[in-house]
GUBA-210397 format. One record per residue (C-alpha): x, y, z negated; residue in one letter. Coordinates in pm, whole numbers, always signed. Layout:
R       c1       c2       c3   aa
R        X        Y        Z    A
...
# end
This chain:
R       c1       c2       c3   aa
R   -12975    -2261    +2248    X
R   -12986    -2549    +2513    X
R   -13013    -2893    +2421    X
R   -12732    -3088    +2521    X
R   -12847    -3302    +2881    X
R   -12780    -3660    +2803    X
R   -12701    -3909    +3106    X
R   -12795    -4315    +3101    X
R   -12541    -4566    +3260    X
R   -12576    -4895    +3365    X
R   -12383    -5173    +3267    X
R   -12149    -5174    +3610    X
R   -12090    -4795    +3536    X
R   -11961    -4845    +3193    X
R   -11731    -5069    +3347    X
R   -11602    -4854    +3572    X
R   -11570    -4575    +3318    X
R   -11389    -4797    +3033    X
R   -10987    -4878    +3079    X
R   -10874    -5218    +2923    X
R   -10738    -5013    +2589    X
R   -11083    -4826    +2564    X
R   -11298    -5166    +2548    X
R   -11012    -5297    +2300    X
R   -11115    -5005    +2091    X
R   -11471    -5038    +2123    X
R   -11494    -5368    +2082    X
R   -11305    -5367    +1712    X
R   -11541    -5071    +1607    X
R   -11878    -5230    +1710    X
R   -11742    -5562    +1564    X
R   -11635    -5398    +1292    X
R   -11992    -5214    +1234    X
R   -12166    -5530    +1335    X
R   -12021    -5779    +1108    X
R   -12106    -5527     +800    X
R   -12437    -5517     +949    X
R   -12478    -5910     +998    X
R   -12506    -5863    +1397    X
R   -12221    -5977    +1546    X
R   -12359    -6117    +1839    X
R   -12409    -5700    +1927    X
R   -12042    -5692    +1996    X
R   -11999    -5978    +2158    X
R   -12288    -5873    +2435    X
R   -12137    -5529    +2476    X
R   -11799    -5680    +2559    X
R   -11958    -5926    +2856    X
R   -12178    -5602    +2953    X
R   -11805    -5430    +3058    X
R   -11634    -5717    +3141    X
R   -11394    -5687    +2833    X
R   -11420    -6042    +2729    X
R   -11275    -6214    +3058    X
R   -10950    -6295    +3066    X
R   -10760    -6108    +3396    X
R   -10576    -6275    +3667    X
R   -10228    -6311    +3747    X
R   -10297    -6105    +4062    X
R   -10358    -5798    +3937    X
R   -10418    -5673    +4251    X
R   -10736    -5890    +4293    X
R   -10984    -5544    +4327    X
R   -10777    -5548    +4678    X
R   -10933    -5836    +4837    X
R   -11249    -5680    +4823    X
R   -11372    -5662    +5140    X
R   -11096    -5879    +5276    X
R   -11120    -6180    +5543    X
R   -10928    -6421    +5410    X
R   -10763    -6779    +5588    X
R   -10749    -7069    +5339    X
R   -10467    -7310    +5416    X
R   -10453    -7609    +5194    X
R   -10102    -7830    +5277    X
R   -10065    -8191    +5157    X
R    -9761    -8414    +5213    X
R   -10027    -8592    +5486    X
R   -10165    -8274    +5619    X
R    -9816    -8228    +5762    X
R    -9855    -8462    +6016    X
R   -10207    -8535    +6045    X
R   -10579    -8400    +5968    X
R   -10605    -8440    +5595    X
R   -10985    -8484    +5411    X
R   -10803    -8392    +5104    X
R   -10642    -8087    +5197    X
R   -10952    -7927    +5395    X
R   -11196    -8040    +5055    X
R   -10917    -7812    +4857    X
R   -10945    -7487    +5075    X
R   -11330    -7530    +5090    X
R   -11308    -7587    +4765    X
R   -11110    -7245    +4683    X
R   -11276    -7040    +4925    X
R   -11635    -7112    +4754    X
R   -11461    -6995    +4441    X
R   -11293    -6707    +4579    X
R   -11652    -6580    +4817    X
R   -11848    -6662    +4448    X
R   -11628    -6463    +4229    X
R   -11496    -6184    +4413    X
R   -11760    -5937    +4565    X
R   -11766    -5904    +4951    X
R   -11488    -6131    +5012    X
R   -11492    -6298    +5367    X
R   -11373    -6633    +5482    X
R   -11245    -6719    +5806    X
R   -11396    -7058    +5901    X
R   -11260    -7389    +5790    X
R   -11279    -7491    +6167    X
R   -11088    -7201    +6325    X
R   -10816    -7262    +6094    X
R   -10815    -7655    +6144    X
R   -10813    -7557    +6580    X
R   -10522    -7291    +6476    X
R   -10326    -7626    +6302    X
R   -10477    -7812    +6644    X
R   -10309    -7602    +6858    X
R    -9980    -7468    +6700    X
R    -9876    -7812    +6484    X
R    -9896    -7949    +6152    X
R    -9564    -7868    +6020    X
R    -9333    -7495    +6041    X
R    -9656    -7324    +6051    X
R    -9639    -6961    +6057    X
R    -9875    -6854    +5797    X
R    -9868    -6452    +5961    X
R    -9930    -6566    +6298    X
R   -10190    -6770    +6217    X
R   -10351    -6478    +5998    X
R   -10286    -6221    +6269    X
R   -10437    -6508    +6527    X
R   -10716    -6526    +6344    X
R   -10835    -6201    +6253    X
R   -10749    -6262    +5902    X
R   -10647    -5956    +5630    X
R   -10450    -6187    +5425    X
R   -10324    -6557    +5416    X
R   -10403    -6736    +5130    X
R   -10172    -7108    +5118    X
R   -10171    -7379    +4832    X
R    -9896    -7625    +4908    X
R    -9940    -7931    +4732    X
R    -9649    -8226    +4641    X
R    -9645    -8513    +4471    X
R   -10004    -8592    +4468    X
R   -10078    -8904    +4259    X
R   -10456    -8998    +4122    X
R   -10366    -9350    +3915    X
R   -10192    -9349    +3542    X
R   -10101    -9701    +3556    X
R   -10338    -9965    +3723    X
R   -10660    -9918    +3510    X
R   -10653    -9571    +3505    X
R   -10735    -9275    +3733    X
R   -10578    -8923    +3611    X
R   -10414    -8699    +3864    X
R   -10130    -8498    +3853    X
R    -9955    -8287    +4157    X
R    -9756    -7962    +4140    X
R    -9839    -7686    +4385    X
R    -9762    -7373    +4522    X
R   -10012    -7068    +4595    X
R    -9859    -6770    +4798    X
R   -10047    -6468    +4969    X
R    -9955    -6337    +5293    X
R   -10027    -6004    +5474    X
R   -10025    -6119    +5816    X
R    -9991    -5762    +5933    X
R    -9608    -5749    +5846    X
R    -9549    -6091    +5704    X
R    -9492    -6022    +5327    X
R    -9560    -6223    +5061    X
R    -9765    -6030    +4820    X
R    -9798    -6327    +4540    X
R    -9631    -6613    +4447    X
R    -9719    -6867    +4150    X
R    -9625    -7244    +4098    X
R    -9785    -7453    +3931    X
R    -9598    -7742    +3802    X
R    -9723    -8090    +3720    X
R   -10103    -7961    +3708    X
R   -10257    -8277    +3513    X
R   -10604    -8392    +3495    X
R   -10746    -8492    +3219    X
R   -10504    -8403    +2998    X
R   -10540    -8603    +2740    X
R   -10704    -8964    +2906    X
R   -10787    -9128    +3180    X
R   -11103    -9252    +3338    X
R   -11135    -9625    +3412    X
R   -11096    -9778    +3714    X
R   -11448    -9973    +3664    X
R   -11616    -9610    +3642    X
R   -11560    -9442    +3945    X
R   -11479    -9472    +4248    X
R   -11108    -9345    +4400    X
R   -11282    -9101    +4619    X
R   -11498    -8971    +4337    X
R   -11215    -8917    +4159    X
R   -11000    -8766    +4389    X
R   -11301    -8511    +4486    X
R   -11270    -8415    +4117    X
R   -10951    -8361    +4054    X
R   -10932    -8128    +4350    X
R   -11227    -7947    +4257    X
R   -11019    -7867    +3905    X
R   -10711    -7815    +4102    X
R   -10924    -7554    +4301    X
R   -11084    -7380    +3976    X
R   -10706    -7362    +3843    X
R   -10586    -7176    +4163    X
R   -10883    -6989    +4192    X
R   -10810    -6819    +3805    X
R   -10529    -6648    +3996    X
R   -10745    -6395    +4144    X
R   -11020    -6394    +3899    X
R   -11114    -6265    +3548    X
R   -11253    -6537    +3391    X
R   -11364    -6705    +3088    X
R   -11172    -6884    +2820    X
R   -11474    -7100    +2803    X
R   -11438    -7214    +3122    X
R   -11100    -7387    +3080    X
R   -11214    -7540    +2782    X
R   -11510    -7754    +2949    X
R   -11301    -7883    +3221    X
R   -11207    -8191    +3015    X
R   -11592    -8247    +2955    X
R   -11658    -8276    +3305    X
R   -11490    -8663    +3306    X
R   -11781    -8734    +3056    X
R   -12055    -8619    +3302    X
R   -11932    -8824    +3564    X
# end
């Protein structure tokens, strides 16, 4: 009788091999088999080794942009009318978050987009032609209103509302759509006036602002969210 052939697999090709429901079910019986056996932490490395313990994105078609050359266009109330530091800080800001967490994702350059703007205007932009213009596979635009970065005169904590919408330049269609309404940072307090700097703090808050949009087309970790508020403290 032949001896059944048994095959290795590496971590990536479990992932591809487990659905959603399958690591659910795995995860509960090694948890289950590891907490009798006083080794939890067994469970809790399988479910990183799939990818089972990230939380998805609202874009469920994320896996898409692989292999996608993407245009970041960040809008401000100022980048309307002018060049904006704040707004060009945001899409670098997303697009190294985008290029770090999604594999073989492409940027188009900040300056080709900020010529585009040069050439065509601040304001009415068309978001396709400027994708098809630039060679782009999809549009990605965070519009940003009501910008504020003081709580009071002692105090800097920002708060802004945005929206984030992806384009297909190919046709024009808008493929997502979230808003995000009165994003505030911190939460909970402020940081004084005496400790920073405005432009310190502004760099901050948009670098939050940035992870926040980012977590729309990215499994992440619950962890992550948690720490954001811990970041005022390093400052």
């Amino acid at each position: 009788m032949k001896r059944p052939r048994f095959r290795l697999f590496d971590a990536h090709q479990i992932q591809k091999r487990l659905t959603p429901m399958v690591c659910l079910a795995v995860f509960a019986a090694v948890t289950l088999t590891s907490t009798q056996c006083g080794c939890l932490g067994i469970a809790a490395n399988l479910m990183h080794a799939v990818g089972a313990d990230k939380i998805p994105p609202e874009y469920e078609n994320y896996k898409d942009l692989k292999d996608k050359r993407i245009a970041v266009v960040t809008l401000t109330e100022a980048s309307r009318y002018s060049n904006d530091t704040a707004s060009r800080f945001l899409s670098r800001q997303v697009g190294q978050i985008l290029t770090s967490e999604l594999k073989d994702l492409r940027l188009v350059r900040e300056d080709e987009v900020q010529q585009w703007r040069d050439e065509n205007g601040f304001d009415n932009m068309e978001f396709a032609q400027l994708g098809e213009d630039l060679k782009a596979d999809r549009v990605l635009v965070v519009d940003v209103t009501n910008l504020s970065l003081r709580d009071g005169q002692s105090l800097y904590r920002g708060q802004c509302s945005a929206t984030v919408e992806l384009i297909d330049p190919a046709d024009g269609s808008l493929l997502f759509s979230r808003d995000i309404d009165e994003f505030t940072y911190p939460e909970n307090a402020g940081q004084h006036v005496s400790e920073t700097t405005e432009t310190k703090f502004e760099k901050l808050y948009l670098s939050v602002l940035a992870a926040r949009v980012g977590r729309l087309f990215h499994p992440y970790d619950f962890g992550e969210t948690v720490a954001l508020d811990g970041m005022i403290a390093s400052q």
